[in-house]
C-alpha positions in Angstrom: 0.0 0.0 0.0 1.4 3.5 -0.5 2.1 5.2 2.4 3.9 8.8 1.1 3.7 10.3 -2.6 5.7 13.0 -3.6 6.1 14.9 -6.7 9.3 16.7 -8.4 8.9 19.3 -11.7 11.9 19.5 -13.2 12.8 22.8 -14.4 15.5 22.0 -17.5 14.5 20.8 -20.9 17.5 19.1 -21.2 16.5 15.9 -22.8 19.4 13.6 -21.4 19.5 15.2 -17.9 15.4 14.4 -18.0 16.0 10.9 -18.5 18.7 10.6 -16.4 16.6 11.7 -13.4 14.3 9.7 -14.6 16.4 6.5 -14.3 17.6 7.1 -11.1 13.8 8.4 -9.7 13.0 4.6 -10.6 16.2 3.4 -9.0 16.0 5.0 -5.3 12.2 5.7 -5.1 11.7 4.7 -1.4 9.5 1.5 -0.5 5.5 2.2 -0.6 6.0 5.7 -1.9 4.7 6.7 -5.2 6.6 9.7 -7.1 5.2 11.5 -10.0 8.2 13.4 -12.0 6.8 16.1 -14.5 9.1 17.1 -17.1 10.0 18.9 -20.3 11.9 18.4 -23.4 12.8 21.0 -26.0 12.9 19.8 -29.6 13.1 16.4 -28.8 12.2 13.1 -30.4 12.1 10.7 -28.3 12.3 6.7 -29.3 11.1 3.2 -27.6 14.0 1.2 -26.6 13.3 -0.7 -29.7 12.8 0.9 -32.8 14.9 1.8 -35.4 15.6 5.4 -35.2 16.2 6.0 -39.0 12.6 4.7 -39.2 10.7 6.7 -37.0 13.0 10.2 -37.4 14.6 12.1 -40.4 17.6 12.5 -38.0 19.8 14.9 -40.2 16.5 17.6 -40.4 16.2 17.3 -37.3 19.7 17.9 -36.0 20.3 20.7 -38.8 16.7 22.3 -37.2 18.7 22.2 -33.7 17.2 19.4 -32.5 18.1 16.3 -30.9 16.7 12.6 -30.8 17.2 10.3 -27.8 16.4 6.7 -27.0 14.0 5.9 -23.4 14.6 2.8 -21.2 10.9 1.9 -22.1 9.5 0.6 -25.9 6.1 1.8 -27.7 6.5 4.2 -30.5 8.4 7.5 -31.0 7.1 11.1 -29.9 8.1 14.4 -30.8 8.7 17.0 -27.8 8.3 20.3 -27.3 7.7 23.1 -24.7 3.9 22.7 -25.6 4.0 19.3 -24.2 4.3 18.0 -20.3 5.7 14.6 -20.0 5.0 12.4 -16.5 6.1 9.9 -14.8 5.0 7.3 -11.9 7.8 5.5 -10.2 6.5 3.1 -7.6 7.9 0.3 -6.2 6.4 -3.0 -7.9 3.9 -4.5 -5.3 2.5 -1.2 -5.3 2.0 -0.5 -9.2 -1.4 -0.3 -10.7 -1.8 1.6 -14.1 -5.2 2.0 -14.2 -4.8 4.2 -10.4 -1.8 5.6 -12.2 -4.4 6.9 -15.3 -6.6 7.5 -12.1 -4.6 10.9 -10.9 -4.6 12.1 -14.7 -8.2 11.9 -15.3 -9.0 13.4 -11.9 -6.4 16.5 -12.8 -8.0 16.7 -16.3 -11.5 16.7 -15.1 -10.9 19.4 -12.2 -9.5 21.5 -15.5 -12.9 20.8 -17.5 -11.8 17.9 -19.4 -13.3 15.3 -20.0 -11.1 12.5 -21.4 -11.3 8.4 -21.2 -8.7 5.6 -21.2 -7.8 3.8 -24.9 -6.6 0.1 -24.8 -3.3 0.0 -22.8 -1.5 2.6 -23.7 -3.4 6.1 -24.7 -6.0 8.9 -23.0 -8.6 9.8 -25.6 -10.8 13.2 -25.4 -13.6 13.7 -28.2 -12.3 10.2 -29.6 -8.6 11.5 -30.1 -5.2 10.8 -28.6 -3.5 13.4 -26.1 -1.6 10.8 -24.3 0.8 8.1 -25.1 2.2 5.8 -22.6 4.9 3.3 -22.4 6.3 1.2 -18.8 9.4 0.0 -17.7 10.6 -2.4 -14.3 13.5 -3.4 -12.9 15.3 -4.3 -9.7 11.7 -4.5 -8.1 11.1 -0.8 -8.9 8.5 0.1 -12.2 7.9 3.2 -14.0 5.0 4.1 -16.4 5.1 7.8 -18.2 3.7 9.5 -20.8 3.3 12.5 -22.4 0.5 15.4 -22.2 -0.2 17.6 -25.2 -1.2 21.2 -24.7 0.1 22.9 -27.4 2.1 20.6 -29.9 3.0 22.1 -32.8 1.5 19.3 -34.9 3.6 20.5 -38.1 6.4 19.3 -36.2 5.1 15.8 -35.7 4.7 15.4 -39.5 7.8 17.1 -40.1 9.9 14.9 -37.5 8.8 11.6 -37.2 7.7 11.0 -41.0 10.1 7.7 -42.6 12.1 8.2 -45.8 11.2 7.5 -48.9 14.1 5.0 -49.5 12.7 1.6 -48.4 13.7 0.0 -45.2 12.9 -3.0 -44.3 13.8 -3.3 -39.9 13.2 -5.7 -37.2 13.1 -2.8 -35.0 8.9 -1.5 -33.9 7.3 1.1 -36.3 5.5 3.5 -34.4 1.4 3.5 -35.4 -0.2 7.1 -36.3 -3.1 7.9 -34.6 -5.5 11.2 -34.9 -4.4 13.6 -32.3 -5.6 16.6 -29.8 -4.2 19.0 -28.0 -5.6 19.6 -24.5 -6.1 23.7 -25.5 -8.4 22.8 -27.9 -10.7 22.2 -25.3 -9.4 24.6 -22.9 -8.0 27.4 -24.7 -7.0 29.0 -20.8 -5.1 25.5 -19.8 -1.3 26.4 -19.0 1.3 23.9 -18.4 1.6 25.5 -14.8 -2.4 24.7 -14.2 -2.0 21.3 -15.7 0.9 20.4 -13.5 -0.6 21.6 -10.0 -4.3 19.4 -10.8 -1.9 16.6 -11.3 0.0 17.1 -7.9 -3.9 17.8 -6.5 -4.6 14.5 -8.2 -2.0 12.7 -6.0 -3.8 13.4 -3.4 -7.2 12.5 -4.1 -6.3 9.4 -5.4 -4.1 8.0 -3.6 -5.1 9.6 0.1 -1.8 11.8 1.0 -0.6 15.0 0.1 2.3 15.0 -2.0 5.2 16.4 -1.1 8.5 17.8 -2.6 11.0 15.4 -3.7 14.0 16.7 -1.7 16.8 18.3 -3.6 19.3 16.8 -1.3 18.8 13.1 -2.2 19.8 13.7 -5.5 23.6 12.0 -6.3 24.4 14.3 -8.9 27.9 11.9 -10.0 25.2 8.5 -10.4 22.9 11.0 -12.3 25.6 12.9 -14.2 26.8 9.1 -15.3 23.4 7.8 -16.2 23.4 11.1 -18.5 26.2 10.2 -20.5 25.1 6.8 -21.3 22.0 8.2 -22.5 23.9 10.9 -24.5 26.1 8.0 -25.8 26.6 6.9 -29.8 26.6 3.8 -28.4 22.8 3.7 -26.1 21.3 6.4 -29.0 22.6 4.4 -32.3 23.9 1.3 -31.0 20.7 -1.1 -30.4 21.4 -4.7 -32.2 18.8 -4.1 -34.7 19.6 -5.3 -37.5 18.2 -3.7 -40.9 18.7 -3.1 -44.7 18.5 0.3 -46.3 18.4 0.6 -50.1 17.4 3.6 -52.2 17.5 4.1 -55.8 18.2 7.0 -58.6 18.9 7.5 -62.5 22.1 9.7 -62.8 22.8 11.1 -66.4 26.0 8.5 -66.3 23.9 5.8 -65.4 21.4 3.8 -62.7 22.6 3.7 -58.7 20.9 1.4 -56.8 22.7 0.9 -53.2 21.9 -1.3 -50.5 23.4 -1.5 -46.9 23.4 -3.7 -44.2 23.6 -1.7 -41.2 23.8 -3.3 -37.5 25.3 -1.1 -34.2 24.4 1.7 -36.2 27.3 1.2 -39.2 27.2 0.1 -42.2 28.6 -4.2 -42.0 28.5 -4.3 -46.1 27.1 -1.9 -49.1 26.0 -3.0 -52.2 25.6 -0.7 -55.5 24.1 -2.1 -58.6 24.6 0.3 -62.1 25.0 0.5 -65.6 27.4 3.2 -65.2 30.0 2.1 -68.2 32.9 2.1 -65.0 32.3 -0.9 -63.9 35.5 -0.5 -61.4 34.5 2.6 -60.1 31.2 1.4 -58.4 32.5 -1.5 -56.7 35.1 0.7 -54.8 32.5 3.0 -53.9 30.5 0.0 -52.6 33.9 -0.9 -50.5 34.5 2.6 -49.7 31.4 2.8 -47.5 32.1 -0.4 -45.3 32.2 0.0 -41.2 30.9 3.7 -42.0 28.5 5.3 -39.7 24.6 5.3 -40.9 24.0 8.8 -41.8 23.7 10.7 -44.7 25.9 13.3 -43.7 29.0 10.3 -43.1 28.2 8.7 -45.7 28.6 11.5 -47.9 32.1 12.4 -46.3 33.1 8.9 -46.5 32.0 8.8 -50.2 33.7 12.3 -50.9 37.3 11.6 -49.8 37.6 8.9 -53.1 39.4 10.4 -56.2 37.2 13.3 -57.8 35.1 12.4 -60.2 31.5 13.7 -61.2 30.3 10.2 -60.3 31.4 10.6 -56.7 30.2 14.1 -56.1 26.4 13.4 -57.6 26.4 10.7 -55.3 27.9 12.4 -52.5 24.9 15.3 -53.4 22.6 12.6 -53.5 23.5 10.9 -50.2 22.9 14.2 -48.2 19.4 14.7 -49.8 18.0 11.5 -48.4 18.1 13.1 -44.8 18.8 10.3 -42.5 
């Protein structure tokens, strides 16, 4: 049975320091407490522990836009982040976690505010029969999370801009995320602010769960476990380096000839590369096929790789091309 709950709003938008206290929220949370963690993340997208981020993000447009993606402990889908958006978190010790109480504090909050909204399946909060609210869990070591986000005020542009997939094929073992119809809270409550939205969930604690919720203490925090749990999440090897395994192959008609390349990518580079072409130099192509082996997956290496062969009008329409497919 809970006994204490306590709540903590993070005030950076830092998207690796967020999930770093996040981690380590889950890790020390103390035994029949339940904390709710409400954060932010600027120009963020976010993915499930495992998809395939070159799916579910044009990573290059997002990184030349000044954003920057990360990867979550949990799985489900991939969401874009912005200040319009209030993410939460539950972290409860495991005899004591129960989503649908969890849900429980939101729709209480919502409904103080004038909103109406339902549960959806296992995973989403509905509100005129569309999605404000995804959610995705995680446990271990005894101790379970569940979070979500809150749309307010999502730039929905951004969504489509974001989290759309190439148009080269890929074919991935990794999870595709699944579009659904989406709200944001404002449209409802055109007065709702994230600071009203974030004190009806504290109140919520409350209500549901019988105690008053109190400040999470600044003074537990271990800033050198968090600080370390940050870097991991900052990490090449945590954000790009899942073992799922994938081809990539794209396709275009050059003056000198048909490209067609595929890749086998795995730990985020590039095991082997593949180009088939008509171009009359039949040499030429299979050393830019070899020049392209153990290189990172991104259009922006890839191009580099590709550029530093001898110069040729071959290599630089490639090169060009490589960049355009935004990955």
């Amino acid at each position: 049975m809970v006994e204490q709950t306590y709540y903590y709003v993070q005030q950076g938008t830092e998207p690796f320091r967020n999930l770093a206290l996040e981690r380590y929220f889950l890790e020390t949370v103390p035994e029949h407490s339940c904390l709710l963690y409400l954060w932010q993340n600027q120009h963020t997208v976010v993915i499930g522990r495992n998809q395939n981020c070159w799916q579910e993000c044009k990573l290059q447009q997002l990184e030349q836009d000044g954003g920057v993606m990360v990867r979550r402990l949990s799985g489900g889908g991939a969401v874009y982040h912005d200040l319009s958006n209030l993410n939460f978190t539950f972290l409860i010790g495991k005899e004591d976690y129960h989503v649908p109480r969890q849900l429980d504090v939101i729709l209480y909050a919502l409904r103080q505010l004038g909103i109406e909204a339902q549960k959806s399946g296992r995973n989403d909060l509905t509100a005129n029969g569309r999605k404000f609210s995804g959610n995705a869990f995680y446990e271990s070591g005894g101790h379970c999370y569940h979070h979500g986000t809150l749309m307010i005020d999502v730039d929905r542009e951004m969504l489509g801009k974001y989290l759309q997939v190439s148009a080269a094929k890929l074919a991935s073992k990794g999870v595709a995320s699944v579009q659904s119809r989406v709200i944001n809270l404002k449209e409802l409550r055109p007065e709702l602010t994230k600071e009203k939205l974030e004190q009806a969930l504290i109140d919520g604690m409350l209500a549901i769960y019988g105690h008053l919720a109190q400040p999470y203490p600044e003074q537990w925090l271990d800033e050198k476990k968090i600080a370390a749990y940050e870097e991991e999440f900052r990490s090449d090897a945590w954000r790009f380096g899942q073992r799922i395994p994938f081809t990539w192959e794209t396709e275009h008609r050059f003056p000198w000839g048909n490209f067609q390349l595929q890749c086998q990518v795995n730990y985020g580079k590039i095991q082997q590369a593949v180009i088939y072409s008509d171009a009359m130099d039949a040499k030429l192509i299979e050393k830019m096929a070899a020049q392209l082996a153990d290189c990172a997956f991104s259009s922006k290496a890839m191009a580099q790789r590709m550029g530093q062969m001898e110069p040729r009008q071959e290599i630089a329409d490639v090169c060009q091309y490589l960049l355009e497919q935004n990955m």
